[in-house]
PAPA-990178 format. One record per residue (C-alpha): residue number from 1; residue in three letters; x, y, z. Coordinates in Angstrom, 2 decimals. Last residue first. Layout:
residues N
+------+------+---------+---------+---------+
: resi : resn :       x :       y :       z :
+------+------+---------+---------+---------+
:  NUM :  ala :       X :       Y :       Z :
...
+------+------+---------+---------+---------+
***
This chain:
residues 123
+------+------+---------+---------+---------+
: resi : resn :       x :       y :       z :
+------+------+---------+---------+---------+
:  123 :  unk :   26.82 :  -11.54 :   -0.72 :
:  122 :  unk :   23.77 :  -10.92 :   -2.22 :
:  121 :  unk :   20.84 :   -8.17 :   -1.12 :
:  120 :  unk :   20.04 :   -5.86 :   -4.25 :
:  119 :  unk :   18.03 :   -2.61 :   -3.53 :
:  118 :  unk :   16.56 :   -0.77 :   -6.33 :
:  117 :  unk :   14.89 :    2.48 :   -6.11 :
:  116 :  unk :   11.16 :    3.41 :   -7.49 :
:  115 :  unk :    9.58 :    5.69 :   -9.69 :
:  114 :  unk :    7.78 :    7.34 :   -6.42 :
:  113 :  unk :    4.12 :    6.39 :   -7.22 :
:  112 :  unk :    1.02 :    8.40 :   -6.30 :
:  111 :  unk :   -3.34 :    7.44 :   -6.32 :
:  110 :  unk :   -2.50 :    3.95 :   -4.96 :
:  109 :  unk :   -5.06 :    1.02 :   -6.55 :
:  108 :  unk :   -5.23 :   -0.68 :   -2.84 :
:  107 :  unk :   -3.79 :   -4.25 :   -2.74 :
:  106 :  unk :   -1.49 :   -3.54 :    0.26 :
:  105 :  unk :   -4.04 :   -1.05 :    2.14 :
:  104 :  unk :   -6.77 :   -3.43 :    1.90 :
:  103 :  unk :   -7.53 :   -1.06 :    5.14 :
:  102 :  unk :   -6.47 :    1.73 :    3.49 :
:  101 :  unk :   -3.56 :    3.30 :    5.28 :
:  100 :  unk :   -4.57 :    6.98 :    6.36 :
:   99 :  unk :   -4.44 :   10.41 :    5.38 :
:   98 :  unk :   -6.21 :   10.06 :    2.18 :
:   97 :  unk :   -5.23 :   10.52 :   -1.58 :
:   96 :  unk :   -3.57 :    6.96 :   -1.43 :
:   95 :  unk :    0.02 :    7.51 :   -1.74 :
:   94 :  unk :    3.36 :    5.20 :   -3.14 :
:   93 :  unk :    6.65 :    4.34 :   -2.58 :
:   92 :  unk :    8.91 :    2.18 :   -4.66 :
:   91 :  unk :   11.40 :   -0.77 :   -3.70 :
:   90 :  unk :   13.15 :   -2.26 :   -6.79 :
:   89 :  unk :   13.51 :   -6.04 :   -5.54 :
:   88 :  unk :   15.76 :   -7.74 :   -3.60 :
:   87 :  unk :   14.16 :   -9.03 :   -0.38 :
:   86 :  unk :   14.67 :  -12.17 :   -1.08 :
:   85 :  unk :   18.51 :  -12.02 :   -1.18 :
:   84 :  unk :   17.92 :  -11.63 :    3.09 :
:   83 :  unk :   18.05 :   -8.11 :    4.89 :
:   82 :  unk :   18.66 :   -8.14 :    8.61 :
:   81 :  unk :   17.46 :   -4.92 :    9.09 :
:   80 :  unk :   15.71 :   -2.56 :    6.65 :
:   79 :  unk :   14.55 :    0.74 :    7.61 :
:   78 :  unk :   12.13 :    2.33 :    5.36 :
:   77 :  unk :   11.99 :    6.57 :    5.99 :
:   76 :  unk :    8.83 :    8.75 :    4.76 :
:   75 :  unk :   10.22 :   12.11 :    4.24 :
:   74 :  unk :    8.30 :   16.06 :    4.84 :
:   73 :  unk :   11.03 :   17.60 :    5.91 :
:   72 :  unk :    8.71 :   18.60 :    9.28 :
:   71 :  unk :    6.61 :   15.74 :    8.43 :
:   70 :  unk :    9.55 :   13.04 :    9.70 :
:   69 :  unk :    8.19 :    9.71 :    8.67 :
:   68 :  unk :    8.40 :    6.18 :   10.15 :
:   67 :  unk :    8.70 :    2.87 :    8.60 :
:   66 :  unk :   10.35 :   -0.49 :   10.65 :
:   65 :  unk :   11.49 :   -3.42 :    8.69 :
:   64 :  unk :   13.16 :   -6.67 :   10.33 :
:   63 :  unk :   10.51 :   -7.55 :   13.12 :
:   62 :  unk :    7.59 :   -7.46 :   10.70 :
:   61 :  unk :    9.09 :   -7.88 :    6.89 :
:   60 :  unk :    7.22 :  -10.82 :    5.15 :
:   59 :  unk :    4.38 :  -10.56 :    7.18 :
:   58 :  unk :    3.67 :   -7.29 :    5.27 :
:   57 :  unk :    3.56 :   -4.42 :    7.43 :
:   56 :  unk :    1.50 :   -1.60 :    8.91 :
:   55 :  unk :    1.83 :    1.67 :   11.00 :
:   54 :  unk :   -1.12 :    3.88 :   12.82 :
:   53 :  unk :    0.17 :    6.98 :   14.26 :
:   52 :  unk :    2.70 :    8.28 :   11.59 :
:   51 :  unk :    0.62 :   11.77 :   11.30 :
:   50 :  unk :    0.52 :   10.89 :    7.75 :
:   49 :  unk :   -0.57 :    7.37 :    8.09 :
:   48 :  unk :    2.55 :    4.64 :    7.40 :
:   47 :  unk :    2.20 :    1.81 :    5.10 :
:   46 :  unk :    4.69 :   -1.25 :    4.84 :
:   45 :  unk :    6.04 :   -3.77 :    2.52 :
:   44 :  unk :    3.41 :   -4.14 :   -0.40 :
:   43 :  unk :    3.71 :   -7.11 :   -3.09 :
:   42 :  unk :    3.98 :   -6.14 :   -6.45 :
:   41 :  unk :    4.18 :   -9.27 :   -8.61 :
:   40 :  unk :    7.12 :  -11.41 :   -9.29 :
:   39 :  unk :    9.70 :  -12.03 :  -12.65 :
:   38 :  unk :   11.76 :   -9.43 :  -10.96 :
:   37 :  unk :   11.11 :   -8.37 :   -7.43 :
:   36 :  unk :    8.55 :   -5.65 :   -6.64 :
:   35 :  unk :    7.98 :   -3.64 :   -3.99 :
:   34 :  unk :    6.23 :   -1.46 :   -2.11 :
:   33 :  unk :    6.05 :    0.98 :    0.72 :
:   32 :  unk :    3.20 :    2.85 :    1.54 :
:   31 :  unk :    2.71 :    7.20 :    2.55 :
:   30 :  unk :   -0.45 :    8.20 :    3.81 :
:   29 :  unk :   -0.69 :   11.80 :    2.53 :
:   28 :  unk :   -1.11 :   14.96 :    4.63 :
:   27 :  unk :    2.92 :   15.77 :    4.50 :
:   26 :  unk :    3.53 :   17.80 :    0.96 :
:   25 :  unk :    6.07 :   17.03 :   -1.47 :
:   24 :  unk :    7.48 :   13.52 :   -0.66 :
:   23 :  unk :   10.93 :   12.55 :   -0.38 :
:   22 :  unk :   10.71 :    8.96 :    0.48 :
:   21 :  unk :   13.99 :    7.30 :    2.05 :
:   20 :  unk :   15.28 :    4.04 :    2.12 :
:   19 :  unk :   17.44 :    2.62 :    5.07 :
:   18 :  unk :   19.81 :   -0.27 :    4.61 :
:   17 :  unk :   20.76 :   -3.03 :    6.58 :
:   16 :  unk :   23.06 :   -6.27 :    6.52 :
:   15 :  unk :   22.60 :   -9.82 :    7.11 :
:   14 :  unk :   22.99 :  -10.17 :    3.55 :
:   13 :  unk :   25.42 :   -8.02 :    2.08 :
:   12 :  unk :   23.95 :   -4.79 :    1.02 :
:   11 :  unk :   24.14 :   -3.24 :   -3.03 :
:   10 :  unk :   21.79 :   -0.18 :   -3.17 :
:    9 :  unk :   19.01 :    1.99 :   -2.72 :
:    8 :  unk :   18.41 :    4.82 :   -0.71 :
:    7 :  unk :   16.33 :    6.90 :   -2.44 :
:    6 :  unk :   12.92 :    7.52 :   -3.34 :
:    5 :  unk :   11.20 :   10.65 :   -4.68 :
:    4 :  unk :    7.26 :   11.27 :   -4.50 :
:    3 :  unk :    5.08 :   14.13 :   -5.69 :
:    2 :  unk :    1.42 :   14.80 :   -4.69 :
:    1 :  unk :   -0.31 :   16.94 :   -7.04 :
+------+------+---------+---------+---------+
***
């Protein structure tokens, strides 16, 4: 049973950055980045494969988000740059039972959820 702890979260100014971490209990899992914003659905950020070869993003983040995992502690990491206030949401990660990204990989039905960490952007 795959096990998933987020952290990171917090109050940044806009502009600013913040990096969210993924605790995870074992490394053979794709790991994915979501989101969700209040009042809004669950829209996915970014999916990593568990060897961190193959990396995807939402249009919504490319060129201000970068995801990358360390397998010896066994984290997934979410850099933020240049946050904006829409990008406030409560940020969880999440695992397919497979080593890679699902193609539909930001609609898939995820097999593990973190329970999520909340990152406010206002000024």
């Amino acid at each position: 049973q795959l096990q998933l702890v987020e952290s990171g979260g917090g109050l940044v100014q806009p502009g600013g950055s913040l990096r969210l971490s993924c605790a995870a209990s074992v490394d053979y899992y794709a790991v994915a980045w979501f989101r969700q914003a209040p009042g809004k659905e669950r829209e996915g950020v970014s999916c990593i494969s568990a060897i961190g070869g193959d990396t995807k993003y939402a249009d919504s983040v490319k060129g201000r988000f970068t995801i990358s995992r360390d397998n010896t502690n066994y984290t997934v990491y979410l850099q933020m740059n240049s946050l904006k206030p829409e990008d406030t949401a409560v940020y969880y990660c999440a695992a397919p039972n497979y080593w890679a990204c699902p193609g539909d990989w930001s609609t898939y039905g995820m097999d593990y959820w973190g329970k999520g960490t909340l990152v406010t952007v206002s000024s």
